[in-house]
NUMI-498480 format. One record per residue (C-alpha): y, z, x. Coordinates in steps of 0.5 Angstrom, whole numbers. Example, Ala and Ser with C-alpha at 12.3 -4.5 7.8 and 13.67 -1.06 7.14 Angstrom:
REM NUMI-498480
v, w, u
-9, 16, 25 $
-2, 14, 27 $
END
This chain:
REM NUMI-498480
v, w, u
-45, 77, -162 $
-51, 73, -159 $
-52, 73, -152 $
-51, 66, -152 $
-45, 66, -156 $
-42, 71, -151 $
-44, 67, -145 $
-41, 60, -148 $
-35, 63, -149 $
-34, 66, -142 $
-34, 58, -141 $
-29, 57, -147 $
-25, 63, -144 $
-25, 60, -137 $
-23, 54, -138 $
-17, 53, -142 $
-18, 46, -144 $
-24, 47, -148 $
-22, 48, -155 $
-27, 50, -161 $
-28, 43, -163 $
-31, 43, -156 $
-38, 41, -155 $
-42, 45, -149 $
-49, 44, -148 $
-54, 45, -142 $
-59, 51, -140 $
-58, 57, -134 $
-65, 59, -131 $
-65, 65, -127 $
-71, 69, -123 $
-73, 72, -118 $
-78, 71, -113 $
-83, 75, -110 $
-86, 73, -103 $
-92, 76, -98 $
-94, 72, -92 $
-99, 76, -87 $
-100, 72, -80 $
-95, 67, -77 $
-88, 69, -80 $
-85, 65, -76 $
-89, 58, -78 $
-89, 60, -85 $
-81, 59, -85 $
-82, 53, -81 $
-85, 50, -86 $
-83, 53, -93 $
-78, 59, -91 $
-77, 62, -99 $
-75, 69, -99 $
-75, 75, -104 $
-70, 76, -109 $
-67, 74, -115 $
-63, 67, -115 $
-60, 62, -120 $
-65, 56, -120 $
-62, 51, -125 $
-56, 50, -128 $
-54, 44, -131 $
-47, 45, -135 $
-44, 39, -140 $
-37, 40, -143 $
-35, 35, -147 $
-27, 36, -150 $
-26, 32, -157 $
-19, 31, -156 $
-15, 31, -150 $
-7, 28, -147 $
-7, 23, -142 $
-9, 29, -136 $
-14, 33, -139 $
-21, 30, -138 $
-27, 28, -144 $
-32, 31, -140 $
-34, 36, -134 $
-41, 37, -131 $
-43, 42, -127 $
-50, 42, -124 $
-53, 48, -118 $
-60, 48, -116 $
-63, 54, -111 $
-57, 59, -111 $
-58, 66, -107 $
-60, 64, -101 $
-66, 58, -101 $
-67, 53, -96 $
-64, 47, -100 $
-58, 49, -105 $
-54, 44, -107 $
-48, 45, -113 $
-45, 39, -116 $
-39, 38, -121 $
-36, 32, -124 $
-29, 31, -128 $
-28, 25, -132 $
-23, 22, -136 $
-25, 15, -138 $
-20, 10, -136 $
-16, 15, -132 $
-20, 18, -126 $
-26, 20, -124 $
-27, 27, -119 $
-32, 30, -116 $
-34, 36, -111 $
-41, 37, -109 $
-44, 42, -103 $
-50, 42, -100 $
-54, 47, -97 $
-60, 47, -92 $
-63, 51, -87 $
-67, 50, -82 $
-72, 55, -77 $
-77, 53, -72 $
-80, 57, -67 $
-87, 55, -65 $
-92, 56, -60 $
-97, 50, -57 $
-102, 54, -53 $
-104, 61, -53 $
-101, 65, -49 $
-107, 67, -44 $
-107, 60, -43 $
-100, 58, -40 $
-99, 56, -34 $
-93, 54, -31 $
-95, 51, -26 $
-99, 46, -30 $
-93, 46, -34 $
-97, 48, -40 $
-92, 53, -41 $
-91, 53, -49 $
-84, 51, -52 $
-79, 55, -50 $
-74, 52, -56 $
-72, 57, -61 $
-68, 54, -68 $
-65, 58, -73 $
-59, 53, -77 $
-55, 53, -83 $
-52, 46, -84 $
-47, 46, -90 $
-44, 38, -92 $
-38, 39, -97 $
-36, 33, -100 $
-29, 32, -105 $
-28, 24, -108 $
-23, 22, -113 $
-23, 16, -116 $
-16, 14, -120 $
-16, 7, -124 $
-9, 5, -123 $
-11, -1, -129 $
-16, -5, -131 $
-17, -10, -124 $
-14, -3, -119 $
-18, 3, -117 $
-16, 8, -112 $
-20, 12, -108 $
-19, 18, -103 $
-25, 23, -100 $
-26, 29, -95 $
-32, 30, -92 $
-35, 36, -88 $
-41, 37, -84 $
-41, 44, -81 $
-48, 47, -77 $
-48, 53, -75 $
-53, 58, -71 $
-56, 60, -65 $
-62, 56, -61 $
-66, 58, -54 $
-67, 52, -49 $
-70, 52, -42 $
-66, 49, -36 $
-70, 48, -30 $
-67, 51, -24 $
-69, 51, -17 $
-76, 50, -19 $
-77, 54, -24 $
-76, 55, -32 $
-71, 60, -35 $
-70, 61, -42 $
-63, 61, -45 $
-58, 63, -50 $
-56, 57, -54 $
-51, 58, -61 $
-50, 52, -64 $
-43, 51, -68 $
-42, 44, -70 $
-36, 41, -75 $
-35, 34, -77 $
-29, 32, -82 $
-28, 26, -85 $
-22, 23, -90 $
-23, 18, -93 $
-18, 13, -97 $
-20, 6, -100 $
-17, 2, -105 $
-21, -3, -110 $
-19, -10, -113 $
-22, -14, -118 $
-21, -22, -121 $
-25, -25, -125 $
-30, -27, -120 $
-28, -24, -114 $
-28, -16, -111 $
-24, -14, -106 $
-26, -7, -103 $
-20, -4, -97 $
-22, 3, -93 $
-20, 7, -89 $
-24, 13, -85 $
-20, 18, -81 $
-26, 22, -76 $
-26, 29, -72 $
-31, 32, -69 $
-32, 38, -65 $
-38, 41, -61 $
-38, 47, -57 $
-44, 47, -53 $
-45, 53, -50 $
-52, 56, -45 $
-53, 64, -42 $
-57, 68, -40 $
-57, 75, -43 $
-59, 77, -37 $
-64, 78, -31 $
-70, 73, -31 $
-75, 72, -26 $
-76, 65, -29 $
-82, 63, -33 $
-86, 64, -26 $
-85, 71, -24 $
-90, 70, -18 $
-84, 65, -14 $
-79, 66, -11 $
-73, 64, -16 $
-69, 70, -21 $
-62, 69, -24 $
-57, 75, -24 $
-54, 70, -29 $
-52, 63, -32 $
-47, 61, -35 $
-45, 54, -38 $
-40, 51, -42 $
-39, 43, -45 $
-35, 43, -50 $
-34, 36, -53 $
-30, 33, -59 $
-29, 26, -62 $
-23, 23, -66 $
-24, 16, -69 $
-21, 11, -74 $
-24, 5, -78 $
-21, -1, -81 $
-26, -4, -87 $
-25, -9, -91 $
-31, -13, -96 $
-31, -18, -101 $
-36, -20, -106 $
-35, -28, -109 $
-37, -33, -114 $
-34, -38, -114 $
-39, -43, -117 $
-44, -42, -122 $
-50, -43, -116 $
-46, -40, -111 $
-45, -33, -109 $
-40, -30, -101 $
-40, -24, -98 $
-37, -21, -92 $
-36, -14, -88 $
-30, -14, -83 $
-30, -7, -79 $
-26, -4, -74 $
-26, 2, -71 $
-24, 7, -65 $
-26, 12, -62 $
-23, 17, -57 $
-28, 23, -54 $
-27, 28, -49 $
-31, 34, -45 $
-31, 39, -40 $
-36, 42, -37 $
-35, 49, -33 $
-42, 53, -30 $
-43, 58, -26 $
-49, 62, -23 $
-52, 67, -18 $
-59, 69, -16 $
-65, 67, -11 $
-67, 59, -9 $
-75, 58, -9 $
-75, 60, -2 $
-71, 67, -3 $
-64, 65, -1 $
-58, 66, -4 $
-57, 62, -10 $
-50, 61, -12 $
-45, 55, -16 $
-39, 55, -19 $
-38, 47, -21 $
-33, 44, -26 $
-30, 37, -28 $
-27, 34, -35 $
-29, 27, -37 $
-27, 22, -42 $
-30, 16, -46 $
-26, 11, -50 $
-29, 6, -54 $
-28, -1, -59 $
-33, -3, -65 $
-32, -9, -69 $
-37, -11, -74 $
-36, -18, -78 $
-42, -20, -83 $
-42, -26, -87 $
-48, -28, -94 $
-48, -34, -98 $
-53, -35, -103 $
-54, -41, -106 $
-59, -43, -112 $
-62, -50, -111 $
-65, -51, -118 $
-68, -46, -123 $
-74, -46, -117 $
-71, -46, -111 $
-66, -41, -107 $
-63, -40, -101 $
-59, -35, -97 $
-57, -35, -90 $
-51, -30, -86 $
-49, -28, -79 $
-46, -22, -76 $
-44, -21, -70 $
-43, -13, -67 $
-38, -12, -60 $
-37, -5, -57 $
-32, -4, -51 $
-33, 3, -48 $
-31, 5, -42 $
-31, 13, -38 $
-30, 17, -33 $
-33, 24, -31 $
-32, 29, -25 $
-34, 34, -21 $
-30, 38, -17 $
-27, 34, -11 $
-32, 28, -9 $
-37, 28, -15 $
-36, 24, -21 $
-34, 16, -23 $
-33, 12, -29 $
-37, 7, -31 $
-35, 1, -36 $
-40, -2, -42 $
-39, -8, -45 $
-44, -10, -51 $
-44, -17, -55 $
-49, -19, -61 $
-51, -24, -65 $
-56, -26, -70 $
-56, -31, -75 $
-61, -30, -82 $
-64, -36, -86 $
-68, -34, -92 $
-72, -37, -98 $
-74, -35, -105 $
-79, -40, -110 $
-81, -38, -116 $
-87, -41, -116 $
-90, -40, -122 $
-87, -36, -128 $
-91, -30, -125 $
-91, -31, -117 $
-85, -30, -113 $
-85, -33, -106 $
-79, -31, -101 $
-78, -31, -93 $
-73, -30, -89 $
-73, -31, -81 $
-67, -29, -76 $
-65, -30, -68 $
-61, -24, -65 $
-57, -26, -57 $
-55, -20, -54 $
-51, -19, -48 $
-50, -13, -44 $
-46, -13, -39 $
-44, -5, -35 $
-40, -4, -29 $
-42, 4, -25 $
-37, 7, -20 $
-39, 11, -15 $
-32, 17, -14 $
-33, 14, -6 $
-31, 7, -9 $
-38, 4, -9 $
-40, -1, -15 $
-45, -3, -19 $
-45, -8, -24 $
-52, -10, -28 $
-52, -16, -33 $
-57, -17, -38 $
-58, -22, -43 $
-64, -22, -49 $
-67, -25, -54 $
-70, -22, -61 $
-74, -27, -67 $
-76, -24, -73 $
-80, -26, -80 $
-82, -23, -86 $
-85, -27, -92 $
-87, -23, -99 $
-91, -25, -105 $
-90, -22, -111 $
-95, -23, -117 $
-94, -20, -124 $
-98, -24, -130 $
-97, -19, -134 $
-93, -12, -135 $
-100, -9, -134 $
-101, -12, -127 $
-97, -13, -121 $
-99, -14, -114 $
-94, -15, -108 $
-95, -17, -100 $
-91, -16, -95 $
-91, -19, -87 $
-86, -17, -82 $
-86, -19, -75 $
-81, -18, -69 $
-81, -19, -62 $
-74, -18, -56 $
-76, -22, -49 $
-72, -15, -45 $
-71, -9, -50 $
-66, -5, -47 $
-70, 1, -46 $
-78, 3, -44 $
-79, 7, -51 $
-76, 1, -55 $
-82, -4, -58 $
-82, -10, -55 $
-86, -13, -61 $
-87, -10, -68 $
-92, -13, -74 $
-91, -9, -80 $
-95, -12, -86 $
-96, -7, -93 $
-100, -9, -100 $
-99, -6, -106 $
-103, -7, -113 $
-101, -3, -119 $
-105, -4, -126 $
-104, 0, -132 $
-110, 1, -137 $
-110, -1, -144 $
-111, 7, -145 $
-105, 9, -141 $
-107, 11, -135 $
-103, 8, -129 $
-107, 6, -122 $
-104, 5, -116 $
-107, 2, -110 $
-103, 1, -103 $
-105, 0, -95 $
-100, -1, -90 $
-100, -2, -82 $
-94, -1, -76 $
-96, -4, -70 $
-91, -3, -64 $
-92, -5, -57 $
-89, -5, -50 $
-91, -8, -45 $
-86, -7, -39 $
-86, 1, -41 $
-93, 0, -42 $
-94, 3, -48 $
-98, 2, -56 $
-97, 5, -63 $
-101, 4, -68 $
-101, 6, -76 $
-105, 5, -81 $
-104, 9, -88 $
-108, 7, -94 $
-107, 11, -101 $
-110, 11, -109 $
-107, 15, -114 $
-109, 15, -122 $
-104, 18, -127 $
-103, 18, -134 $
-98, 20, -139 $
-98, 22, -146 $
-93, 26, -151 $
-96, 33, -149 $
-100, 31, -143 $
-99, 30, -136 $
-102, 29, -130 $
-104, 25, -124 $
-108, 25, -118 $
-109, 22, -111 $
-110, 21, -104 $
-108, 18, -97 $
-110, 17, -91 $
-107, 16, -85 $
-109, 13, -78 $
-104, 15, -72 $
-106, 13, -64 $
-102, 12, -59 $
-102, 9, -51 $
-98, 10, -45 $
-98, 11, -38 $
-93, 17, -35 $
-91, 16, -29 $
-90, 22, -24 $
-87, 25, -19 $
-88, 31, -14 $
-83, 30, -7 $
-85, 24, -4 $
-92, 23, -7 $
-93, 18, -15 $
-98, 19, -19 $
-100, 15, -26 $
-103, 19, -31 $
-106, 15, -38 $
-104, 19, -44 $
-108, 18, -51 $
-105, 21, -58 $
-109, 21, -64 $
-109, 23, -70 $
-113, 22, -77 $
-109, 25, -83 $
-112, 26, -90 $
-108, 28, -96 $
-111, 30, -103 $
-106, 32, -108 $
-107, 34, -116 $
-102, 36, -123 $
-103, 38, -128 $
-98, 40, -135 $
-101, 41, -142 $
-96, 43, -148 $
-101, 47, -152 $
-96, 48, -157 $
-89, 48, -159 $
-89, 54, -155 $
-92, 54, -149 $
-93, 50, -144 $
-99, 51, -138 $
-100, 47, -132 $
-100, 48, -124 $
-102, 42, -118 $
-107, 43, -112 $
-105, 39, -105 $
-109, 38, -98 $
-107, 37, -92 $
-112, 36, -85 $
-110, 33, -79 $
-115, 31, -73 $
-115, 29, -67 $
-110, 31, -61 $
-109, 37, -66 $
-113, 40, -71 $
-108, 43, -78 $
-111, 44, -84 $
-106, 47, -90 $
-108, 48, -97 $
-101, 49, -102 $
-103, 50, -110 $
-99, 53, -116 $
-100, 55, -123 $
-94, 57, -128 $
-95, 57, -135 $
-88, 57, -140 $
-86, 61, -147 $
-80, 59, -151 $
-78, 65, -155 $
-73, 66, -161 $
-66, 62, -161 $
-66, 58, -154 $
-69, 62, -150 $
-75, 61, -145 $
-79, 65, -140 $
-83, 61, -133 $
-88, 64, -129 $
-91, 61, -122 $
-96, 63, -118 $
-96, 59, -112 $
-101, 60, -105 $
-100, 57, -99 $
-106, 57, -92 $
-104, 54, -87 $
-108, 54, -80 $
-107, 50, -73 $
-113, 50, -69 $
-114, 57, -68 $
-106, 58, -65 $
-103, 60, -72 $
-104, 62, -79 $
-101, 64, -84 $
-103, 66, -91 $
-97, 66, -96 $
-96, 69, -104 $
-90, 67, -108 $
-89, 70, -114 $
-83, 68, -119 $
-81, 69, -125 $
-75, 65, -129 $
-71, 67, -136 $
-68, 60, -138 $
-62, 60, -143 $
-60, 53, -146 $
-54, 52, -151 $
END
C-alpha cells in the first residue's frame, strides 16, 4: 500500500460517514525550518519571529460524500496553514448539507512580541527624559469562532455562534512615582466571549435579519515590582521596597439588532439598521507600596476603591436609493446614534465621584451617480452631522460640574470613474471634512483626501498600474498638521508558466505640533517636527521550467529617512520538484537585513524544506 493510500484511509477510518464511493481530494505539506539570526533578537521577533523546527504548513482537505440521509453532510473541508508554533496560525473546518445546514469552526492563532530600544544606552537621560522605552510585550492571542446556520425552509434560516477572544502573556511598563520612573511586571490575561443567535427571513422582495449578541468580558490587570528599584534614576532619592497594584475590570452586554433590506418598485430600493444594547462594567483598584520620596522620606500608600459604569446605545440607519432614469441616480439616508452612560468611582473615604454622559448624533447623507457616457461614471455625495454632548462631574464633596458642547461636521466626496475599454481604467477620488469643535485635541478638525488611479493592460499582457494619494489633516485648536502623500508604479505580466511583477512606492510623512509643558509653576512651548521619507521597491518572479520543476523567488526594500533612519533588505528563492505519483518536495532560502540608524541590526537566514502529498 502506497503512502497515500494509507494516508486516505486513516481519514476514511476516522470519520465514519465516508464510504468507499467517497471522494477526498486536497494536499498536506509538511516541512521544517532552519533559522539564524546574528544581531538584535529581540528586533528580529519584532518583525518576522519564525522559529526553528518542524511544522504543518498547508493543508487543505475536501471530502465530498456520494450518498448521505438527512443529517450526514455532502461536503466537509478543513483548511490549516502555519502549525507548530508560527506567529500566524489559523485552522478552519467546514460541514454542509446543502439544503439542511451549514457549520463552521475556525481558530485563529498570533503572536506578538515587542521590545525595542530608542536610543543607546550610553546615551540615556532620565532627566532629559530620554530614557528609552521601558515597554516590553511577549502575547499570544487565540480568536475561536463556531457558526451554525440551519435552513428551516426555503424562506427561514436560523443562526447561532460563539465567539472567543483570549490574550495572554507577560508586558513591563513604567509608572511615574514620586519623580522618578520604575519599571514593573505587567502579565496580560484578557478574555472576551460572545454568543451569537439570529434568524433570517426572506419574501420575494424583502429580507428580514434578527440578532441577538450576549457579551462577557474580563481583564485582570495587574502591576508589581519584582523587587527593590532605585528607579531609572539611581543618583535621586527615591526607591520602592515594593508595589503593588491590582485593576481588575469585566464587562457584560446585550444587544438587540434588527435589519432589513427592500424593493418595493423596480426603481426603488429601502434599508434600515435598528441597534440596541446595554452595557454594564465594573472595577476595583487595590494598590500598595512602600519606599522613599525624592527627598528621602518615607514613602508609603495603601489606597482602595470599586467603581462602576453603566451605559445605553441605540443606533438607527435608514437608506433609500432611488433611479431616476437609466442615467440619473439618488441615494440618501440618516442615522442617528445615542449613548447614555453614567459612573461612580471611589477611593477610600473622600476621593472619587460619578459623572454622567449624554451623547447624541445626527447625520444626514445625500448622494448622486450619473452615467455620463457609456464609459464615465460620475458620483458624489455630501453629508451634515449635529452632535450634542452634554457631561455632568460630581466631586465625592458634592461639587458639580456640568459642560455642554454642540458641533458641526460637513463632508463631500466625488468620484470618476472612466473605463473606454477592458484595457484602460482610470478612477479619481476627493473627499473632504471639516467639524467646527472636535471633541478632542488630537482629533482633525479638517481632512482632505483625494486618491488617483490608472490601470492599462498592454496588448502583450502586461498589466501597469499607476496611483498617487494624499491625506492631509489639521487642527487648529490643538495646533497640529499631518500630511501623506504616497505615490506607487507596478508592472506585472502573466503567462501560463510565467509569472512576475515589480514595483515601487513612495511615501512622504511630516507632521507639526507644539507640546505644552510643564515643570512646577513654570510652562514652556515646544514645536515638535516629524518627518519621514519612505521608499519600497519589490520584485517576483516564478518560471515553470517544465512539467516538474518550478523556480522563482522575490526581492524587497525598504528605506525610511528622516526623524529616523531604517533600512531593510528581505529576498527569497525557492525551487519545487514533483516527483513520481502525487508527491513534491519545496525548498527556500529567504535572507532578511535589517538596520536602524546605527541602534540595531540584525542578519537573519531561513531555510525550509517542505515535503507536499496530494490526494
Amino acid at each position: 500500500m502506497t503512502f497515500r493510500g494509507l494516508f486516505t484511509n486513516c481519514i476514511l477510518l476516522t470519520i465514519p460517514a465516508l464510504a468507499s464511493t467517497d471522494e477526498l481530494s486536497g494536499e498536506v505539506t509538511i516541512g521544517a525550518r532552519n533559522v539564524s539570526v546574528s544581531g538584535a533578537r529581540n528586533k528580529y521577533q519584532e518583525d518576522i519571529n519564525l522559529e526553528d523546527g518542524v511544522r504543518v504548513s498547508d493543508v487543505s482537505l475536501v471530502f465530498v460524500l456520494d450518498k448521505s440521509d438527512a443529517l450526514q453532510p455532502d461536503r466537509i473541508e478543513l483548511d490549516a496553514h502555519n502549525l507548530g508554533g508560527d506567529p500566524y496560525e489559523n485552522m478552519r473546518l467546514k460541514i454542509r448539507k446543502f439544503g439542511a445546514y451549514k457549520f463552521q469552526a475556525q481558530r485563529r492563532r498570533s503572536a506578538w512580541f515587542y521590545d525595542d530600544i530608542i536610543v543607546l544606552p550610553e546615551n540615556a537621560s532620565i532627566e532629559g527624559s530620554t530614557g528609552g522605552d521601558f515597554h516590553r510585550f511577549d502575547i499570544e492571542r487565540v480568536r475561536d469562532d463556531v457558526a451554525l446556520t440551519v435552513n428551516l425552509n426555503e424562506r427561514a434560516d436560523l443562526t447561532m455562534g460563539y465567539e472567543r477572544y483570549a490574550k495572554t502573556g507577560s508586558s513591563t511598563t513604567t509608572e511615574d512615582i514620586s519623580r522618578d520612573e520604575f519599571e514593573l511586571d505587567k502579565p496580560v490575561d484578557e478574555l472576551m466571549e460572545t454568543l451569537r443567535v439570529g434568524f433570517d427571513y426572506r419574501w420575494s422582495n424583502t429580507h428580514l435579519s434578527l440578532e441577538e449578541r450576549v457579551h462577557d468580558y474580563e481583564n485582570d490587570v495587574e502591576m508589581f515590582l519584582p523587587g527593590f528599584s532605585a528607579g531609572e534614576n539611581p543618583d535621586d532619592l527615591t526607591s520602592l521596597d515594593f508595589y503593588f497594584l491590582n485593576r481588575p475590570y469585566s464587562f457584560s452586554g446585550h444587544d438587540h439588532i434588527a435589519r432589513i433590506f427592500s424593493r418595493p418598485a423596480k426603481r426603488l430600493s429601502v434599508s434600515g439598521m435598528v441597534m440596541l444594547g446595554n452595557l454594564d462594567l465594573e472595577t476595583r483598584v487595590d494598590e500598595r507600596l512602600q519606599g522613599s520620596d525624592f527627598t528621602g522620606q518615607p514613602l508609603q500608600s495603601a489606597d482602595s476603591g470599586d467603581g462602576g459604569i453603566s451605559r445605553d446605545t441605540v443606533a438607527i440607519d435608514a437608506r433609500v436609493r432611488y433611479t431616476l432614469n437609466e442615467q440619473l441616480g439618488l441615494l440618501a439616508g440618516i442615522r442617528q446614534r445615542r449613548l447614555d452612560q453614567s459612573g461612580t468611582v471611589g477611593f477610600s473615604v473622600t476621593e472619587g465621584g460619578q459623572g454622567q454622559w449624554d451623547i447624541d448624533s445626527l447625520a444626514f447623507d445625500l448622494g448622486l451617480a450619473w452615467q455620463a457616457a457609456e464609459s464615465l461614471l460620475v458620483s458624489a455625495g455630501w453629508q451634515t452631522q449635529s452632535r450634542d454632548v452634554d457631561s455632568t462631574a460630581t466631586q465625592a464633596g458634592g461639587t458639580a460640574r456640568t459642560v455642554t458642547d454642540r458641533s458641526d461636521a460637513d463632508g463631500l466626496f466625488i468620484n470618476f470613474d472612466y473605463r473606454p475599454n477592458n484595457r484602460l481604467h482610470v478612477n479619481a477620488r476627493l473627499n473632504d471634512h471639516s467639524r467646527d469643535d472636535p471633541y478632542s485635541l488630537a482629533s482633525p478638525s479638517e481632512f482632505t483626501r483625494y486618491r488617483l488611479r490608472a490601470s492599462y493592460r498592454a496588448p502583450r499582457g502586461v498589466l501597469v498600474v499607476a496611483s498617487h494619494a494624499s491625506n492631509e489633516r489639521e487642527n487648529d485648536l490643538g495646533q497640529w498638521a499631518a500630511t501623506t502623500r504616497q505615490t506607487s508604479l507596478r508592472f506585472s505580466h502573466s503567462v501560463a508558466d510565467l509569472t512576475w511583477s515589480v514595483g515601487g512606492t513612495l511615501v512622504d510623512n511630516s507632521q507639526d505640533f507644539i507640546r505644552q509643558v510643564s515643570g512646577g509653576s513654570r510652562q514652556d512651548l515646544f514645536d515638535v517636527a516629524y518627518r519621514a521619507e519612505t521608499s519600497y521597491a519589490d520584485a517576483s518572479l516564478s518560471w515553470s521550467v517544465n512539467e516538474r520543476w518550478t523556480v522563482g523567488g522575490y526581492w524587497r526594500r525598504y528605506d525610511n529617512s528622516g526623524s529616523f533612519d531604517v533600512s531593510r533588505d528581505d529576498w527569497r528563492t525557492f525551487f519545487d520538484v514533483k516527483l513520481a505519483g502525487n508527491y513534491s518536495i519545496g525548498v527556500s532560502y529567504r535572507n532578511i537585513n535589517f538596520e536602524e540608524g546605527g541602534l540595531e541590526f540584525y542578519d537573519a537566514h531561513v531555510i525550509e524544506a517542505g515535503f507536499r502529498i496530494r490526494l
